[in-house]
LOMAR-789015 format. One record per residue (C-alpha): x, y, z. Coordinates in Angstrom, 2 decimals, padded with zeros to 5 digits, always signed. Example, Ala and Ser with C-alpha at 12.3 -4.5 7.8 and 13.67 -1.06 7.14 Angstrom:
+---------+---------+---------+
|      xx |      yy |      zz |
+---------+---------+---------+
| +012.30 | -004.50 | +007.80 |
| +013.67 | -001.06 | +007.14 |
+---------+---------+---------+
This chain:
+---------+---------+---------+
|      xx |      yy |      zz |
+---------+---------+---------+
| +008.42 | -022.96 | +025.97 |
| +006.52 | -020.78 | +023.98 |
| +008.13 | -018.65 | +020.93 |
| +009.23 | -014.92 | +022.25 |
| +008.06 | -012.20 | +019.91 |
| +009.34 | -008.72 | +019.57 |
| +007.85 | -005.51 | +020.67 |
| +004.17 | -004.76 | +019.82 |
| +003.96 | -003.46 | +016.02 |
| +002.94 | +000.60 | +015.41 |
| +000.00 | +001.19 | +013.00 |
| +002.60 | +002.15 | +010.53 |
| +004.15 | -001.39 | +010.82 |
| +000.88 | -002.65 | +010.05 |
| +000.51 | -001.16 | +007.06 |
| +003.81 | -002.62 | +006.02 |
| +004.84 | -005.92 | +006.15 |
| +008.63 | -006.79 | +006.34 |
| +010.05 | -008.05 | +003.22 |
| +011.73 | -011.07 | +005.08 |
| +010.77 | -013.11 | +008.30 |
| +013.89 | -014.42 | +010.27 |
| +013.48 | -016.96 | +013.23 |
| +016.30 | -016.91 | +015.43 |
| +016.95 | -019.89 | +017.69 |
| +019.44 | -019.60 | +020.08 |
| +019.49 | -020.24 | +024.05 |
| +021.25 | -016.93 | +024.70 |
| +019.36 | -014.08 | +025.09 |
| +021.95 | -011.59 | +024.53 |
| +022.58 | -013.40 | +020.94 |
| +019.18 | -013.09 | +020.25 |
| +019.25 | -009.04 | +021.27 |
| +022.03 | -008.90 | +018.80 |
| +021.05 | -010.33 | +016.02 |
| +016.88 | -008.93 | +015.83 |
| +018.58 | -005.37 | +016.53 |
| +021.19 | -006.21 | +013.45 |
| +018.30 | -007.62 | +011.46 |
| +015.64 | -004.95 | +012.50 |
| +018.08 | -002.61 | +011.65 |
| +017.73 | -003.94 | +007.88 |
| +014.04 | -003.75 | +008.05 |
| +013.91 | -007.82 | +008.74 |
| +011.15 | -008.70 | +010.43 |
| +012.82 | -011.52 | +013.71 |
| +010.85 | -014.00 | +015.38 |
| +012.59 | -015.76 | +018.48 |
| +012.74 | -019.13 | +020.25 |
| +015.10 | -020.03 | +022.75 |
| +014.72 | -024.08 | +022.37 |
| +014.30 | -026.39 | +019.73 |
| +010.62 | -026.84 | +020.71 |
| +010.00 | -023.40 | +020.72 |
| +011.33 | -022.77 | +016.92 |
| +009.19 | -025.72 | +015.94 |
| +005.80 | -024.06 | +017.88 |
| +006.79 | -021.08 | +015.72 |
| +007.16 | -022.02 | +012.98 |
| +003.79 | -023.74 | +013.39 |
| +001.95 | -021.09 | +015.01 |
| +003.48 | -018.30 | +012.60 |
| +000.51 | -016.31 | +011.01 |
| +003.25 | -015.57 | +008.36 |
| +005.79 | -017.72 | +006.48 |
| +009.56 | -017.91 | +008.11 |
| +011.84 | -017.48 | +005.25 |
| +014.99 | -017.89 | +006.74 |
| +016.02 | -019.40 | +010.06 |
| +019.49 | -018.43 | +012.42 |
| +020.01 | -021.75 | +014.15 |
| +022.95 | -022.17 | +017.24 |
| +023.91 | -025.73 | +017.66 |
| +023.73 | -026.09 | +021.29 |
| +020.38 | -025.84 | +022.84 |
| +019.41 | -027.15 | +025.70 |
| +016.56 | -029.32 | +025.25 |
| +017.64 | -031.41 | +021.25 |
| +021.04 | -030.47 | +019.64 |
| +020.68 | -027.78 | +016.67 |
| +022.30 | -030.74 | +014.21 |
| +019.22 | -033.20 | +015.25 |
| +016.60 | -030.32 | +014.96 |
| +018.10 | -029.53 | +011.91 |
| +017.92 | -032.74 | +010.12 |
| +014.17 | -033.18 | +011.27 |
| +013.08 | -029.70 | +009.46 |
| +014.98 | -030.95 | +006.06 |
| +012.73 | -033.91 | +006.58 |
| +009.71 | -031.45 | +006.54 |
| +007.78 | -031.04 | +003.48 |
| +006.37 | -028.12 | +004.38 |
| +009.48 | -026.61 | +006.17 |
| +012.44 | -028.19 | +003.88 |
| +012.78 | -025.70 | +001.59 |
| +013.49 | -022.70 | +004.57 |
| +017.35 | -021.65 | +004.29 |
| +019.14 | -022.65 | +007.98 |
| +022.39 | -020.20 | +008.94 |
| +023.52 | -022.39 | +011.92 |
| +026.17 | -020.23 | +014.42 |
| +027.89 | -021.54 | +016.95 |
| +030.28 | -020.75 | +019.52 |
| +032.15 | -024.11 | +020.41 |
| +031.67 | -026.23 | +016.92 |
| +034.27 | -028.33 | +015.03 |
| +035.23 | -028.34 | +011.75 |
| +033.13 | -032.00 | +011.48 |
| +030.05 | -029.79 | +012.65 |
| +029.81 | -027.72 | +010.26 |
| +030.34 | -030.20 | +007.52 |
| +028.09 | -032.17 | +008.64 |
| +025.48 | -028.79 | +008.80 |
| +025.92 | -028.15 | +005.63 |
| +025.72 | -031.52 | +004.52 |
| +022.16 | -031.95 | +006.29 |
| +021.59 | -028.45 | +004.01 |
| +022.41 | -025.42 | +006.38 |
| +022.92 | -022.73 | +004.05 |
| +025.85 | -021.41 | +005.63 |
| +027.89 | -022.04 | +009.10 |
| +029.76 | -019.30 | +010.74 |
| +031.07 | -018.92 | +014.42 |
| +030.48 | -017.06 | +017.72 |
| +031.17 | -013.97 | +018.66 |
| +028.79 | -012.14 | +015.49 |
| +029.91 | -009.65 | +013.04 |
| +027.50 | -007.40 | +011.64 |
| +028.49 | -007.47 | +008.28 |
| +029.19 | -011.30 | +008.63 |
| +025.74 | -011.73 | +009.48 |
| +024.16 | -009.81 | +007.05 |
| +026.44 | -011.19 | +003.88 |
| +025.41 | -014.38 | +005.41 |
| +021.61 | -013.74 | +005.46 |
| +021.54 | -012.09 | +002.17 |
| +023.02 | -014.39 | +000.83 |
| +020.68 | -017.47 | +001.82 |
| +017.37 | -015.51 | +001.09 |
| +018.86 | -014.81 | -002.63 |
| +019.66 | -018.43 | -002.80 |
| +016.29 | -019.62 | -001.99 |
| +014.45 | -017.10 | -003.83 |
| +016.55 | -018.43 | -006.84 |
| +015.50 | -022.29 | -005.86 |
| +011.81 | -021.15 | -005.67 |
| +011.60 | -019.75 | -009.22 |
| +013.44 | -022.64 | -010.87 |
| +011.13 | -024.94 | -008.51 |
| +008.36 | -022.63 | -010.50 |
| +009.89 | -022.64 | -013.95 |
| +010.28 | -026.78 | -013.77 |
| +006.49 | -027.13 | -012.63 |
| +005.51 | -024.53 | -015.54 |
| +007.46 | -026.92 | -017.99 |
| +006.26 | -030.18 | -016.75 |
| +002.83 | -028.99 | -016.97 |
| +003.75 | -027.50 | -020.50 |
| +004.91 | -031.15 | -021.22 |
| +001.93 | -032.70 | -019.95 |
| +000.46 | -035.08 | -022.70 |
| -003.41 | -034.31 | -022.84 |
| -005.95 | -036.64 | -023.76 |
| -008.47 | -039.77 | -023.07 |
| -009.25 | -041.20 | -026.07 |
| -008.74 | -044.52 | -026.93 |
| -005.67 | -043.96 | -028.71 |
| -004.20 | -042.21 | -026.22 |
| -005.26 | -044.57 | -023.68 |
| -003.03 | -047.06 | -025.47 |
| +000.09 | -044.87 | -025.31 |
| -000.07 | -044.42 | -022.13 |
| +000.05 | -048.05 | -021.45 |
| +003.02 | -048.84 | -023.24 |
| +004.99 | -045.71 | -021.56 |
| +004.19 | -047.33 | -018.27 |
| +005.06 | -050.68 | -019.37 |
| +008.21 | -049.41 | -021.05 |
| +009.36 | -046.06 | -018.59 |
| +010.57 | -048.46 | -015.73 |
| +013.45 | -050.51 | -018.21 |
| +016.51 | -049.81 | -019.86 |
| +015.70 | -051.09 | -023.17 |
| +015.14 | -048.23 | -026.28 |
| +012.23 | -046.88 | -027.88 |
| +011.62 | -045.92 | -031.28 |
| +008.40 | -043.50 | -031.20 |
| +006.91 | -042.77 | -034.93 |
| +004.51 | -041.19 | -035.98 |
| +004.02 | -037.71 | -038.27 |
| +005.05 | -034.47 | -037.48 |
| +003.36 | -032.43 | -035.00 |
| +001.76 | -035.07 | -032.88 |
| +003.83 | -034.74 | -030.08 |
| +006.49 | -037.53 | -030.05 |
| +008.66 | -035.47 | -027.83 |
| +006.06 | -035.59 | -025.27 |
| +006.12 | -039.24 | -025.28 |
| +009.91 | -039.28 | -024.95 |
| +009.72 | -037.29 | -022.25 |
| +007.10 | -038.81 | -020.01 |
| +008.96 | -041.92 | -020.79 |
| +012.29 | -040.00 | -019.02 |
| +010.31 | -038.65 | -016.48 |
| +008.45 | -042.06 | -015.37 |
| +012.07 | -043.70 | -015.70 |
| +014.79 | -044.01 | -012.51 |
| +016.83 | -041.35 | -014.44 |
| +013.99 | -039.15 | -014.34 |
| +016.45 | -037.03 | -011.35 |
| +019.05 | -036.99 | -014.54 |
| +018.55 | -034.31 | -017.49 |
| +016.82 | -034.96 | -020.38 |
| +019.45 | -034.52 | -023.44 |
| +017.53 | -033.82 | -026.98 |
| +019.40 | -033.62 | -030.51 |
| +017.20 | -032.78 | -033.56 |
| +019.33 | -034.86 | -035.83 |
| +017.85 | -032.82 | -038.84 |
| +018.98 | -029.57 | -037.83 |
| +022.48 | -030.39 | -037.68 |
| +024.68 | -030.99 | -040.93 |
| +026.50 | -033.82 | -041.53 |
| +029.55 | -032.77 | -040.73 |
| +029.15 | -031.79 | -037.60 |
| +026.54 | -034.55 | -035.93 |
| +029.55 | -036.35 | -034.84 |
| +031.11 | -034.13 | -032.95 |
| +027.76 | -033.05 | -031.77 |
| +026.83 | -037.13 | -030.14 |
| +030.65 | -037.72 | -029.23 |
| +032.31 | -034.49 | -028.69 |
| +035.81 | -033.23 | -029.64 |
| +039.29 | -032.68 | -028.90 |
| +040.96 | -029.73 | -029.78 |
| +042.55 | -029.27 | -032.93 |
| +040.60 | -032.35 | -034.39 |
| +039.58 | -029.87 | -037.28 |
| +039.41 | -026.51 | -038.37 |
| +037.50 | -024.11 | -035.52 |
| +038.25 | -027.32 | -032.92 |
| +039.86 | -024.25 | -030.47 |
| +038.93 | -026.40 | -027.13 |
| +037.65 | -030.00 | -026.26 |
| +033.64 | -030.29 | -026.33 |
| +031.82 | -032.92 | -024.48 |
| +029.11 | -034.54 | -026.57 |
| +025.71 | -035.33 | -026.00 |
| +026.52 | -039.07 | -025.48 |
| +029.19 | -037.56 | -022.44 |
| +026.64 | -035.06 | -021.30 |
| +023.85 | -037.97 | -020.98 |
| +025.64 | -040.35 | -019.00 |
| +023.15 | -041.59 | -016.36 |
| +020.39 | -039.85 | -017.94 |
| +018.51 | -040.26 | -021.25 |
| +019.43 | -039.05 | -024.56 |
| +016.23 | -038.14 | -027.27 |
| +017.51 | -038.50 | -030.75 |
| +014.74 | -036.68 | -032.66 |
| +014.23 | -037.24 | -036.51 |
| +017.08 | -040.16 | -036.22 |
| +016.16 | -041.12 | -039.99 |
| +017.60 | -037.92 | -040.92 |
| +021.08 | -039.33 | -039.61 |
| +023.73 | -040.14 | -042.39 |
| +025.26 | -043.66 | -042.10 |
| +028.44 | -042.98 | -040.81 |
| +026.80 | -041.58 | -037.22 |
| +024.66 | -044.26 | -037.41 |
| +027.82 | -046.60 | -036.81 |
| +029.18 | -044.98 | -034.25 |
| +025.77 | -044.50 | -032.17 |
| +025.19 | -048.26 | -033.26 |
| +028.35 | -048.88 | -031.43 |
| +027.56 | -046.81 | -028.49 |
| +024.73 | -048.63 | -027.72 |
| +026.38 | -052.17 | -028.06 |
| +029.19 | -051.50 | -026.29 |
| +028.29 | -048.74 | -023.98 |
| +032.11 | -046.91 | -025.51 |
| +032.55 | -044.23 | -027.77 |
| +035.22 | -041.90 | -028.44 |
| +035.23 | -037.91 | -029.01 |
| +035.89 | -036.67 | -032.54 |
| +040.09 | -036.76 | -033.08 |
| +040.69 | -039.07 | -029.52 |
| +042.76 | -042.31 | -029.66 |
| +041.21 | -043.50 | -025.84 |
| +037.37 | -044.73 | -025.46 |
| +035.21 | -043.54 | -022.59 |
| +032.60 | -045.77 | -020.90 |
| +029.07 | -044.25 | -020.91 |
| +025.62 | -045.25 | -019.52 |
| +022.89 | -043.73 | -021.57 |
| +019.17 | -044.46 | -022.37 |
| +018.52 | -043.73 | -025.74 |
| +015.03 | -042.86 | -027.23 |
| +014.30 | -042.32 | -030.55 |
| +012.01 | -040.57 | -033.23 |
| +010.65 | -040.65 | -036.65 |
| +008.58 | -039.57 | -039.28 |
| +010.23 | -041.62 | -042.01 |
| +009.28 | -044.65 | -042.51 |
| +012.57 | -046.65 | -041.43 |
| +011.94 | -049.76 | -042.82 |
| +011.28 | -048.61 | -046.56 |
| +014.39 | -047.05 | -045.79 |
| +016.62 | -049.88 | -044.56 |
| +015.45 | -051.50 | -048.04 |
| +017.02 | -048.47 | -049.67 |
| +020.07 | -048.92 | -048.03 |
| +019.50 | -044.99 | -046.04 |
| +019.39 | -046.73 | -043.04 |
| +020.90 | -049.39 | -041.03 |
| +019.30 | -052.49 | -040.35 |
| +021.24 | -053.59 | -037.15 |
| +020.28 | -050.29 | -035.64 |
| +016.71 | -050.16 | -036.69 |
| +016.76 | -053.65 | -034.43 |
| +018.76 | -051.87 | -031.57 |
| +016.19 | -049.22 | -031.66 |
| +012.69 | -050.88 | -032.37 |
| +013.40 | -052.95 | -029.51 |
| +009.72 | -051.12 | -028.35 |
| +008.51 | -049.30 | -030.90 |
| +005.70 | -046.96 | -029.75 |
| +003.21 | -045.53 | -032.48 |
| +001.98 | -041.63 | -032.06 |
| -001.62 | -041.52 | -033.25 |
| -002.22 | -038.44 | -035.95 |
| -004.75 | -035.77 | -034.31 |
| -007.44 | -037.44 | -036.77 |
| -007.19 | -040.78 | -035.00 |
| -008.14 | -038.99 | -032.01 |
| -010.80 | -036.04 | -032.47 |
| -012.12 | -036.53 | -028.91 |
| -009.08 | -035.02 | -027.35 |
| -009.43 | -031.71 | -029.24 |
| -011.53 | -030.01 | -026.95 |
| -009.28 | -030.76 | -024.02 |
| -006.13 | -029.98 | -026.49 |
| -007.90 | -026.43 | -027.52 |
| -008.50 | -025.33 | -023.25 |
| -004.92 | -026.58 | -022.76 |
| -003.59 | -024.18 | -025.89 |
| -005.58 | -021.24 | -025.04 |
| -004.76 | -021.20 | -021.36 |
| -000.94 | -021.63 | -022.00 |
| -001.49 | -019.02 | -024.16 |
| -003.17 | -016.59 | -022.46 |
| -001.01 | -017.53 | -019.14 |
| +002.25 | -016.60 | -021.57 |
| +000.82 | -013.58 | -022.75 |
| -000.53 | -012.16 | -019.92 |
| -004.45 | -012.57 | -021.17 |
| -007.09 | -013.46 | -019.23 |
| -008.66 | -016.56 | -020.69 |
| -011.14 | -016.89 | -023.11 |
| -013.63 | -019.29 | -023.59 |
| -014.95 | -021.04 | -026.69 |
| -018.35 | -020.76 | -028.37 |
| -019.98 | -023.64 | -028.91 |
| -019.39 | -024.12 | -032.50 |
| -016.27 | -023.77 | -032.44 |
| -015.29 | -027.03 | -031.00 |
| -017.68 | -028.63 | -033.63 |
| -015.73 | -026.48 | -036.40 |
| -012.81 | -027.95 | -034.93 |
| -013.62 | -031.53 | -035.31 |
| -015.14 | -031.30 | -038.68 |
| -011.66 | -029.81 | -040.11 |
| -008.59 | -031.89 | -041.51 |
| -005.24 | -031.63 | -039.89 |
| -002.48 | -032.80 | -041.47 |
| -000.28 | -030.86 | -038.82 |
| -002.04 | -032.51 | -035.98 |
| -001.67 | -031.07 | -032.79 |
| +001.06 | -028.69 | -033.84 |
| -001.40 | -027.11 | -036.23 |
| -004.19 | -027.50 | -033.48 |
| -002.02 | -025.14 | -031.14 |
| -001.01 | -022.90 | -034.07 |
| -004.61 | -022.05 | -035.06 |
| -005.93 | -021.64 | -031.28 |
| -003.43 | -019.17 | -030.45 |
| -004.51 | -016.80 | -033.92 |
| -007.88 | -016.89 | -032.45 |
| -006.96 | -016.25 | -028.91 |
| -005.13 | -012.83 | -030.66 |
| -008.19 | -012.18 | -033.18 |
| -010.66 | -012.77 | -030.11 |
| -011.84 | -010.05 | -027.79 |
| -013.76 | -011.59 | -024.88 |
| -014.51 | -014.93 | -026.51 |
| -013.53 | -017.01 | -029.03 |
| -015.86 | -017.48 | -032.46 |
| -015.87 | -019.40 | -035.16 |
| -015.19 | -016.41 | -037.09 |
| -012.06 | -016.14 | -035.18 |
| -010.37 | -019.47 | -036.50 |
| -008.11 | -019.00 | -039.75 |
| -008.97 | -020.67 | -042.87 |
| -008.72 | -024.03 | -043.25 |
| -005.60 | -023.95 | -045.97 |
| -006.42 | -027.74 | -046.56 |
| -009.80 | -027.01 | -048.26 |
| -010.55 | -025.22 | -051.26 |
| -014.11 | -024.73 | -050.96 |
| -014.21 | -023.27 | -054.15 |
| -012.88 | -026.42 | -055.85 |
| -014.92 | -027.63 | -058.59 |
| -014.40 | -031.25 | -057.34 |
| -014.47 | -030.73 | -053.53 |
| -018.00 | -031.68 | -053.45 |
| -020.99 | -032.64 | -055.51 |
| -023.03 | -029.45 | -057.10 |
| -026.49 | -029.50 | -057.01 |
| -028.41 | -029.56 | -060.56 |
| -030.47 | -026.45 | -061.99 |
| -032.64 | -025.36 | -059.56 |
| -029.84 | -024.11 | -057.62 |
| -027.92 | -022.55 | -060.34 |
| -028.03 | -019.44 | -062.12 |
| -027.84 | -021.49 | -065.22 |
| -030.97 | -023.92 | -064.48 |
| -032.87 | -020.60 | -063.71 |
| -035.45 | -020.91 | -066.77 |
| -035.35 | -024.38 | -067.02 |
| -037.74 | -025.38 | -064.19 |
| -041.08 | -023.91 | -062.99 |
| -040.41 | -021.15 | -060.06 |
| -041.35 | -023.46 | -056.83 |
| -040.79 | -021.93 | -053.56 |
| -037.65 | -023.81 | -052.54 |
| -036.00 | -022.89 | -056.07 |
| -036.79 | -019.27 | -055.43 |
| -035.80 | -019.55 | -051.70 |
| -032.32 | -021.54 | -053.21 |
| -031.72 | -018.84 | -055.97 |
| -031.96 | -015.89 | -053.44 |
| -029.60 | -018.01 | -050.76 |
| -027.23 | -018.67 | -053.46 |
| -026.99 | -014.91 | -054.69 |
| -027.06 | -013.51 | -051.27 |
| -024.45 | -015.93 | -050.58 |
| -022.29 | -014.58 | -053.81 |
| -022.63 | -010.85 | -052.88 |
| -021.57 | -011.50 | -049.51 |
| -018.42 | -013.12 | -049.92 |
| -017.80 | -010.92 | -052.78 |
| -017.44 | -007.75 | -050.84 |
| -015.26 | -009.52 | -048.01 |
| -013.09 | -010.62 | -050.39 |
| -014.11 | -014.47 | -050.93 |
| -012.99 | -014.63 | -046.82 |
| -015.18 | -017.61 | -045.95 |
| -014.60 | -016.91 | -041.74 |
| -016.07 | -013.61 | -042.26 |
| -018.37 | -013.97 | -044.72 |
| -019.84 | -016.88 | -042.43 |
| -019.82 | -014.36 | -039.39 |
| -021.64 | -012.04 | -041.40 |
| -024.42 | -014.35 | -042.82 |
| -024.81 | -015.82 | -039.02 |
| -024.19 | -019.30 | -039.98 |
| -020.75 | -021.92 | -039.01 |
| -017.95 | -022.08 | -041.57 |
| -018.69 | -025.37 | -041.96 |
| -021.86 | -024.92 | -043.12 |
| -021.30 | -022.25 | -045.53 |
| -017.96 | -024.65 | -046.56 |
| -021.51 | -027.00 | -047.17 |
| -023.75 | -024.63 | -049.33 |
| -020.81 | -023.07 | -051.34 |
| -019.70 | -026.67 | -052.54 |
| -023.62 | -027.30 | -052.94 |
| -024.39 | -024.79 | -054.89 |
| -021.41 | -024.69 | -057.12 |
| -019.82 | -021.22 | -056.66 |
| -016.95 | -020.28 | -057.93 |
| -014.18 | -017.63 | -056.48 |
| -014.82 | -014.45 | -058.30 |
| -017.91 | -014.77 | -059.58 |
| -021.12 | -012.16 | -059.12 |
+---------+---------+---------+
């Protein structure tokens, strides 16, 4: 039986589409007359089927999305409970909110609707303001659900790792190999070169990857509260203790717990987590009793934990607990091939954030990029894209990108000077040749120009039409120093 549609739209319904789309299903027809004329009457726009086929042709057919549908249990051709359970099985229909009414259900019904994920359940004969709670209600709830549905893909693209280069080829490898296990991971590497982002594709590739992901920086909290941070508190364990805390360790269970910069951790929370992770029992901060926990713990350096177990800053049996896979984070230098891909990424999170429309590289930019040193890595890679992306108009230069602070090219020993002929000082000493005239003039003009910007290398290279590399190139060449001219 085909869906039943209201009357025929005016031109002034046309030229405004109702906020919400409703599809009532019901066998009645005088339930259906009351609830489009209580939903018209709310500016809801009502679509209506009077069988279980019928709701399924329209919601097929629909030249519009259904956002909500009003579902009676007894139809006559499949019960509303079975139809129900078939569009939760939908991909493309799951995530519409069901109201199911009906006038003869039990108690067991409607648990077992909202079990099967009816939004609500109410009974025969309607009440206007019952209905319209009802229906408010349901379309708030699954607006909410679509922007968190939004906000998680937004993150897990933000925590996408990028990058095909052989070294990054390799971690991935070991985060498949190591995601579908129990047993920890100790990622090192330096800072900035995205050791959280292993941790978390390691969670996310994991069977807790339905379970949160728990993070503690284990730098950023002093001493004498880590503790109480892991393992939580009872109250009145210590001054400020007003109320008992769950820890991380309790807030983890099931799930995964990322202890970030663990060689920052003092000794005495390195016992207890050592314990934790033998015994799978800890205890909150002032507590006599134990609670069982089930945790997957990842860890993260940039300390070099084995110097420090030979100092005695770190303990060996947990280093062993911990390195049971130890996965290495290759520095930005190790892998230069992935800036390009790493730059796009920044900028268009960027621009995406900031409500710019994107903007695309020149050329030498990517080759500046390359040639540069960063000590940072890719946390000083994302810092430096988004300056341009601000300095940039439509696209972005080489002028745009801040100075490199890791080069002084104005360092007497950053590179070998050429001898006299390109040098004020070797001026007389050798007969004037073209390419000692042509050097002397390039060298001067070079002088004056970054003279009157104020020794700024990005825009005296911008102004002189060359790459900042190069003019890094002829400054060390030809020996100038800051300040000179």
């Amino acid at each position: 039986m085909p869906a039943e549609t209201g009357p025929a739209e005016s031109p002034a319904d046309r030229d405004r589409s109702p906020p919400f789309r409703v599809l009532v299903v019901d066998d009645e027809h005088n339930i259906r007359r009351a609830l489009r004329l209580i939903l018209d009457g709310e500016g809801y726009g009502v679509l209506e089927a009077a069988t279980a086929r019928a709701a399924s042709e329209a919601l097929a057919e629909s030249s519009s999305p259904v956002d909500l549908v009003i579902l009676d249990l007894m139809l006559p051709d499949t019960g509303g409970l079975v139809w129900l359970e078939r569009l939760k099985q939908d991909e493309l229909c799951r995530h519409i909110p069901v109201i199911v009414v009906s006038g003869h259900a039990s108690g067991e019904d409607a648990a077992r609707a909202i079990k099967l994920g009816a939004s609500d359940f109410f009974e025969k004969p309607l009440n206007r303001e019952r209905v319209l709670l009802s229906v408010r209600k349901a379309l708030e709830g699954a607006s909410m659900q679509r922007q968190l549905a939004d906000l998680s893909a937004r993150l897990g693209a933000r925590y996408e790792m990028i990058g095909t280069s052989p070294a990054m080829q390799r971690v991935y490898r070991e985060i498949e190999r190591v995601a579908p296990t129990k047993v920890g991971v100790l990622i090192t590497g330096p800072s900035g070169t995205g050791k959280e982002l292993i941790s978390r594709a390691i969670h996310k590739l994991s069977s807790r990857a339905d379970k949160p992901f728990v993070k503690l920086n284990c730098a950023a909290i002093p001493r004498d509260l880590i503790e109480s941070e892991l393992f939580g508190h009872e109250r009145g364990a210590f001054t400020g203790a007003e109320s008992r805390k769950r820890g991380l360790f309790e807030q983890a269970h099931g799930a995964t717990l990322f202890l970030d910069e663990i060689g920052d951790m003092d000794l005495a929370a390195q016992a207890k987590v050592l314990r934790v992770l033998q015994s799978g029992e800890m205890s909150r901060v002032g507590s006599e009793h134990s609670l069982c926990v089930d945790v997957r713990v990842l860890a993260a350096t940039n300390k070099d934990l084995t110097r420090q177990v030979a100092d005695g800053r770190f303990r060996e049996d947990l280093f062993f607990r911990l390195n049971v896979f130890p996965i290495r984070c290759p520095t930005l230098e190790e892998r230069l091939d992935d800036i390009p891909a790493l730059a796009d990424a920044f900028m268009q999170a960027f621009c995406e954030d900031n409500g710019m429309k994107p903007k695309p590289f020149d050329p030498e930019v990517v080759a500046a990029l390359k040639s540069r040193r960063w000590p940072g890595n890719v946390r000083e890679l994302r810092n430096a894209i988004e300056r341009a992306v601000i300095l940039a108009t439509d696209r972005i230069s080489v002028a745009d990108l801040p100075e490199d602070p890791h080069v002084d090219p104005f360092d007497d020993g950053a590179g070998e000077r050429q001898s006299a002929p390109a040098t004020a000082e070797g001026a007389g000493e050798r007969a004037a040749t073209l390419r000692f005239v042509r050097e002397r003039a390039e060298r001067q003009h070079i002088v004056e120009t970054l003279s009157q910007l104020g020794w700024n290398v990005s825009r005296a290279a911008a102004a002189l039409g060359v790459e900042r590399t190069n003019l890094h190139k002829k400054i060390r060449a030809y020996g100038i120093r800051r300040g000179e001219g």
